[in-house]
Each structure stands twice: as structure tokens, then as C-alpha cells.
C-alpha positions in Angstrom: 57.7 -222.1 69.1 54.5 -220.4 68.9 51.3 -222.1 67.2 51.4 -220.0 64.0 54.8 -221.1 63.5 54.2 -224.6 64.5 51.4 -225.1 61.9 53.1 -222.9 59.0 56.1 -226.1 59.5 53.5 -228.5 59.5 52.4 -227.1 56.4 56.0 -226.9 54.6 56.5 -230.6 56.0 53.7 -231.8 54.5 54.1 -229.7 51.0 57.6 -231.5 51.4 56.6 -235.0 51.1 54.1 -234.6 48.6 57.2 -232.7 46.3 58.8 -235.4 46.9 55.9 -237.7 45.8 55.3 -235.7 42.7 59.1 -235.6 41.8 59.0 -239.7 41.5 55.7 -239.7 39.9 57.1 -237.5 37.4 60.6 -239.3 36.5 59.2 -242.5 36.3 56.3 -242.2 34.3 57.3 -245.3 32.2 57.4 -247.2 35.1 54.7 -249.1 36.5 53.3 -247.0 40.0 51.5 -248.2 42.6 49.9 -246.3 45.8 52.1 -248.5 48.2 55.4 -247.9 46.5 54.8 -244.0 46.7 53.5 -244.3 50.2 56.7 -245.3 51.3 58.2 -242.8 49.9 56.6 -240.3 51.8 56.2 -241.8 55.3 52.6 -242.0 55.3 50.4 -244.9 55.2 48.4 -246.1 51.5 44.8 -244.5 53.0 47.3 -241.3 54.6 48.9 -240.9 51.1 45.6 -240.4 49.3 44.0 -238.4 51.8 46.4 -235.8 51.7 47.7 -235.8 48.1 43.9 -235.1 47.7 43.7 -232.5 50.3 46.8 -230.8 49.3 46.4 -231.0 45.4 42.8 -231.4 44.5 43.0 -234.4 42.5 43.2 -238.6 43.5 47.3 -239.7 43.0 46.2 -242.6 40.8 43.8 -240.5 39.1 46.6 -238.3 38.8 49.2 -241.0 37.9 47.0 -242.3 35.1 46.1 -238.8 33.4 49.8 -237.9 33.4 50.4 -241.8 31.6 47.5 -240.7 28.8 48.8 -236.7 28.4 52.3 -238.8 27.4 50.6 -241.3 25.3 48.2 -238.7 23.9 51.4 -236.4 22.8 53.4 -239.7 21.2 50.6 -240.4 19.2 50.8 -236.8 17.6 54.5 -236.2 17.7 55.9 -239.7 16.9 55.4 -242.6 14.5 55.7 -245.4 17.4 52.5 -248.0 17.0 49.9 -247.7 19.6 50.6 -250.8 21.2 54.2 -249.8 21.5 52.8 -246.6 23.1 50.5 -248.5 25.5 53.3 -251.0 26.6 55.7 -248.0 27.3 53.4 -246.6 29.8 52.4 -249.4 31.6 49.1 -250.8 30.1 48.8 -254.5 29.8 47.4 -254.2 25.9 46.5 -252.1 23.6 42.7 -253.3 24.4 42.9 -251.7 28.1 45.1 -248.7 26.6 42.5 -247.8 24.3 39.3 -248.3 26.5 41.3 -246.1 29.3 42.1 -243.5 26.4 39.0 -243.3 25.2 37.1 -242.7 28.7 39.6 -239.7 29.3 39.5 -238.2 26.0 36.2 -239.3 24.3 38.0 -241.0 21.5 40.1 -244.0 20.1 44.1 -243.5 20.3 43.8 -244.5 16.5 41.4 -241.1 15.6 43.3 -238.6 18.3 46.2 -239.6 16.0 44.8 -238.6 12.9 42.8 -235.3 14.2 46.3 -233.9 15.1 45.3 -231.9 17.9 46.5 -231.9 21.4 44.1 -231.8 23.9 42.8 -232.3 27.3 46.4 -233.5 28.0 47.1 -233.1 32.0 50.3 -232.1 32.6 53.3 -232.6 35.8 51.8 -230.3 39.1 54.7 -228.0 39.9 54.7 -226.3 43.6 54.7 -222.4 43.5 56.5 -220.5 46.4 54.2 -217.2 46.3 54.8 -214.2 48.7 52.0 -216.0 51.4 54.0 -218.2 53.7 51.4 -221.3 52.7 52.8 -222.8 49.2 50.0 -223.0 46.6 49.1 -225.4 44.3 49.1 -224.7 40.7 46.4 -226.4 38.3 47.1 -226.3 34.8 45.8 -228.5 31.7 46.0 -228.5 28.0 43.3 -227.8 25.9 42.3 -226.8 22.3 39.6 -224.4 21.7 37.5 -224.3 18.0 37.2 -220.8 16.4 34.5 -218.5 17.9 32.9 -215.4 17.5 33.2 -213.2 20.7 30.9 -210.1 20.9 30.7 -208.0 23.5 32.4 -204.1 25.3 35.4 -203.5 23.7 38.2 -201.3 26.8 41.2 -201.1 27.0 43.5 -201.9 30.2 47.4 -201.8 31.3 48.2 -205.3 32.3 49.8 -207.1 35.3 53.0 -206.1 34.0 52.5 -202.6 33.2 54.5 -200.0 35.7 51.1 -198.4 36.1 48.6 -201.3 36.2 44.9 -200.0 35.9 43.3 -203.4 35.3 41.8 -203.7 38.4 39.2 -200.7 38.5 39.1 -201.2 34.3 38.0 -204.8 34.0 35.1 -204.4 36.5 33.5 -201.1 35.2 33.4 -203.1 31.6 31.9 -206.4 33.1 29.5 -204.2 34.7 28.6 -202.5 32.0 28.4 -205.6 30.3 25.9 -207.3 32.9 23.3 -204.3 32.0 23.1 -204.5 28.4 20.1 -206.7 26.8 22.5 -208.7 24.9 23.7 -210.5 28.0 23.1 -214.2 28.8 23.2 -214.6 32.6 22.7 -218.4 31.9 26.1 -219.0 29.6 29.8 -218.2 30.5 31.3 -215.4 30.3 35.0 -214.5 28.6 37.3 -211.5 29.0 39.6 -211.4 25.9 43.0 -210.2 25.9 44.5 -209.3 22.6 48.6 -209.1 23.2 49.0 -209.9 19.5 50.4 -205.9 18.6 51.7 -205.2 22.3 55.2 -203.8 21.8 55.4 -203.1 25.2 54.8 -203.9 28.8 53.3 -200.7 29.5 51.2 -200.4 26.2 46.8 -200.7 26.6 46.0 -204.0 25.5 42.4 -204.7 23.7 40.1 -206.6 26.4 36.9 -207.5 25.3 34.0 -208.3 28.1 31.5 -210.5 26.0 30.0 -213.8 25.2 30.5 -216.9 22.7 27.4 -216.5 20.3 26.6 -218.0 17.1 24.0 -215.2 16.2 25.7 -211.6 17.1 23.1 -209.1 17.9 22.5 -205.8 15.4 24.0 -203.1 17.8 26.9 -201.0 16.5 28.0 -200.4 20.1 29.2 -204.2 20.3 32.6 -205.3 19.4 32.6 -208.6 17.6 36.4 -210.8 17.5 37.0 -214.1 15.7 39.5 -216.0 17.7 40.9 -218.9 15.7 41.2 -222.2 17.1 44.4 -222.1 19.4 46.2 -224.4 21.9 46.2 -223.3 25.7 47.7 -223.8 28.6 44.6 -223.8 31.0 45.3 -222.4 34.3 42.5 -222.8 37.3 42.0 -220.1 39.6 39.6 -220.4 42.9 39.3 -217.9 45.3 38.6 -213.9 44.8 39.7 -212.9 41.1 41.3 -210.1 43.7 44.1 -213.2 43.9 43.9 -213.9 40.3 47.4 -211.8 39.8 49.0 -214.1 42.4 48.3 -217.3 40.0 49.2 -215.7 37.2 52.7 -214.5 38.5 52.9 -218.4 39.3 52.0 -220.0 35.9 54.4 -217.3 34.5 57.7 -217.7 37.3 57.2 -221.4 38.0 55.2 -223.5 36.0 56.2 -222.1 32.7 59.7 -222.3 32.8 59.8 -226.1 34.0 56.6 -227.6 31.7 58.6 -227.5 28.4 55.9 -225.7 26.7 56.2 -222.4 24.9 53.7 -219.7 25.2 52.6 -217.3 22.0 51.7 -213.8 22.1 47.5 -214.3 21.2 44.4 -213.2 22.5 44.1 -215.0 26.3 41.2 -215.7 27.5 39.5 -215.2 31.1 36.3 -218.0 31.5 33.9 -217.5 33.8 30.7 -219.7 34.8 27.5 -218.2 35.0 26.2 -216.9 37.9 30.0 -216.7 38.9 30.8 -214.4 42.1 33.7 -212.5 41.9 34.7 -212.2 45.9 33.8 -216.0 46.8 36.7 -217.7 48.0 35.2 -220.5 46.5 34.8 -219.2 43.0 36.3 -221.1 40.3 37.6 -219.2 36.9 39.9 -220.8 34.2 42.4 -218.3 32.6 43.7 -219.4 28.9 47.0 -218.9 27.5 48.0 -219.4 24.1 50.5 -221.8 23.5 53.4 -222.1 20.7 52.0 -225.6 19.1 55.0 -225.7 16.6 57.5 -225.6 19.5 56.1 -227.9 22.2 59.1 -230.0 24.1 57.5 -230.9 27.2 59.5 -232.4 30.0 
């Protein structure tokens, strides 16, 4: 066996166990879990376990474990009528006292008031693995999150998308960012969002609206800007690091993998690419969210 092979089922063997970590995390989240008892499900040692769930996911298992508890708790309180200590008990906290002070350091509130704002959000959900066309399996980061109206301005194009027979996105999209980047308007110290508005696609192939702008509360006076009011909408939140060459790649996993096993149901919307300031486009270390809208009156998550 030659070294490329020899590493590549390294790689798999390793991807294995951690599946098979996930895959109990994920049935038993109404059972108490513990570092040790998934250690031994995967062959490695407590301080083994972490180190490579970290390396291979991104994220600390009970960090993980505990987020995964909360998104479930988080969605009972807006779904259901069970009592918040009834909630807390179910996933595993001692009281309501240590479920509340854990809910509130996650997500900035009381159990009592997420309840009655109504709004899912910040809700971490299961890590699926995605099988892409690279012989290396890649991880798939994906939250939910709600987003408050805004008022987008910026170059208005229009682009054939990933699933267009004759996709022209990828010459489109930089010639409008770069266009964008030049005009006086621009703030190089805020983020950046590409809007895609699928709301009247009819088909695959049509141009969809993208917008190349910025979140303002005070729209300049130039009748060469395009200004969009998104409402406030639900999103899956994907995360994408390396080149937004690769971006596609994610994309086709969120759509063929994650999608069809989280529960939740996307909407046709306006989705939304996020960029940090200063962000660099080639880094393979480059970080950029992409948001898809979600179909809030139909969410059955697994």
C-alpha cells in the first residue's frame, strides 16, 4: 500500500469513529453523556477523543453535547407547552436553576423570555458527514439563526446560479464585488452581503437578482444604488472556510446531505452570502457564512 493510500484509510478510519460518536450523541440526547462513555465507543482514550473530535469537527464534544441539549430545549420551549423544569429534567440538567443559568450563557436570555419572543434562534443543530467528490470527507457546519429586517443597498447584477446548465456566477459575482469595492459608498470596516433573490425563479436556468452591498441604516442619495428590504427570516447558517472558489462544494453538501437528514424545510427567499471585512477571497483560511431561508411554519427536526 502506497503512503497516499495509507493516509487517505487513516483518514476514513478516523472519520469512521467519530460517525459513530456523533450517531450516539445524536440518538441519545435525553440521556445523560459523558466523555468516558463516548470514548469507549470509539477506541480512543478521554484526552484522544477530544483531541480529535476537535481536530476533525472544529468544536469541543461536550461543548458540542451541551449546545445540541439547549437547540432541543430552546425548540420545546417554542413548539410545546411542557414546563421548563420538565424541559430541563428531560435533557439532563439537575434543576431548572443550572438549566436556566446554562441557557442563558448560550443564548443571552432566560428560557422563560426565549418562550415568549417566539423566535428560534442560535439553535446548533446534529453535524452530518458529507461524502464530496475529494477523497477526504468534509465536515459540514451549520446553525440556526434569525436575522431582524434590514435595508440592503448596494450594485444590483444578475447571475445564473449553481444549478443553472450554463452557470455564469463565477466571473459575475466578482466583477460586481469589484465594482462595489470602488464606489464611495463602501465601508471596508463592516461586512459585506451578496443577496440572492430566488423568490420569482421559475427555473433553474433563469438570472436570479444578486445584490453586492451593505447593511445601512442611512442609504446614500445615488440613483445608481439598488436598495432591498429583507424581512426578518429564519436561516439555516452554513460556514464555509477556505477559497469562495470551494464555496459550490459546500453548498452541494448542505443541499445533498445535510438538508435531507436535519428535518428542516428550506423556503424559496432572498439567501444571503456574509462576508467579514477585510475578508480575502483565495485564503484557504477565509471564513464566510452563507444563509438560507428556512420554512418556519414547517420545522420537524430530527
Amino acid at each position: 500500500m502506497d503512503v497516499m493510500k495509507a493516509a487517505e484509510q487513516h483518514i476514513a478510519t478516523r472519520f469512521n469513529r467519530i460517525e459513530r460518536v456523533l450517531a450516539y450523541i445524536h440518538a441519545n440526547l435525553d440521556q445523560p453523556l459523558n466523555v468516558a462513555d463516548l470514548a469507549a465507543l470509539s477506541c480512543w482514550s478521554r484526552w484522544q477523543l477530544q483531541r480529535v473530535f476537535s481536530e476533525q469537527t472544529g468544536v469541543n464534544v461536550a461543548h458540542y453535547v451541551r449546545e445540541l441539549k439547549l437547540g432541543q430545549a430552546a425548540q420545546q420551549l417554542v413548539m410545546g407547552q411542557s414546563r421548563v423544569i420538565d424541559i430541563a429534567l428531560m435533557y439532563g440538567f439537575g434543576s431548572e436553576a443550572s438549566f436556566s443559568r446554562a441557557f442563558r450563557q448560550h443564548f443571552g436570555m432566560t428560557p422563560r423570555h426565549y418562550r415568549q419572543r417566539g423566535v428560534m434562534d442560535g439553535i446548533r443543530t446534529p453535524m452530518h458527514i458529507a461524502s464530496l467528490t475529494t477523497s477526504q470527507p468534509s465536515w459540514l457546519s451549520v446553525h440556526i439563526q434569525t436575522r431582524e429586517p434590514m435595508h440592503l443597498v448596494g450594485q444590483l447584477g444578475y447571475i445564473r446560479g449553481l444549478f443553472s446548465s450554463q452557470p455564469d456566477f463565477t466571473h459575475v459575482v466578482p466583477e460586481l464585488w469589484q465594482h462595489v469595492h470602488q464606489s464611495l459608498w463602501y465601508a471596508g470596516e463592516c461586512e459585506s452581503i451578496g443577496a440572492i433573490n430566488v423568490t420569482q425563479a421559475e427555473t433553474l436556468g433563469e438570472p436570479l437578482p444578486y445584490l453586492a452591498g451593505q447593511v445601512t441604516m442611512h442609504p446614500p442619495e445615488d440613483n445608481a444604488i439598488t436598495h432591498w428590504i429583507i424581512p426578518a427570516t429564519t436561516y439555516a447558517v452554513i460556514t464555509h472556510t477556505g477559497p469562495v472558489s470551494a464555496l459550490p462544494e459546500t453548498l452541494k453538501a448542505f443541499i445533498y446531505h445535510w438538508l435531507p437528514q436535519s428535518g428542516y424545510t428550506c423556503t424559496d427567499g432572498v439567501e444571503l452570502e456574509v462576508y467579514p471585512p477585510h475578508y480575502q477571497p483565495a485564503d484557504k483560511h477565509a471564513v464566510m457564512h452563507y444563509w438560507v431561508p428556512l420554512d418556519t411554519a414547517h420545522i420537524a427536526p430530527n
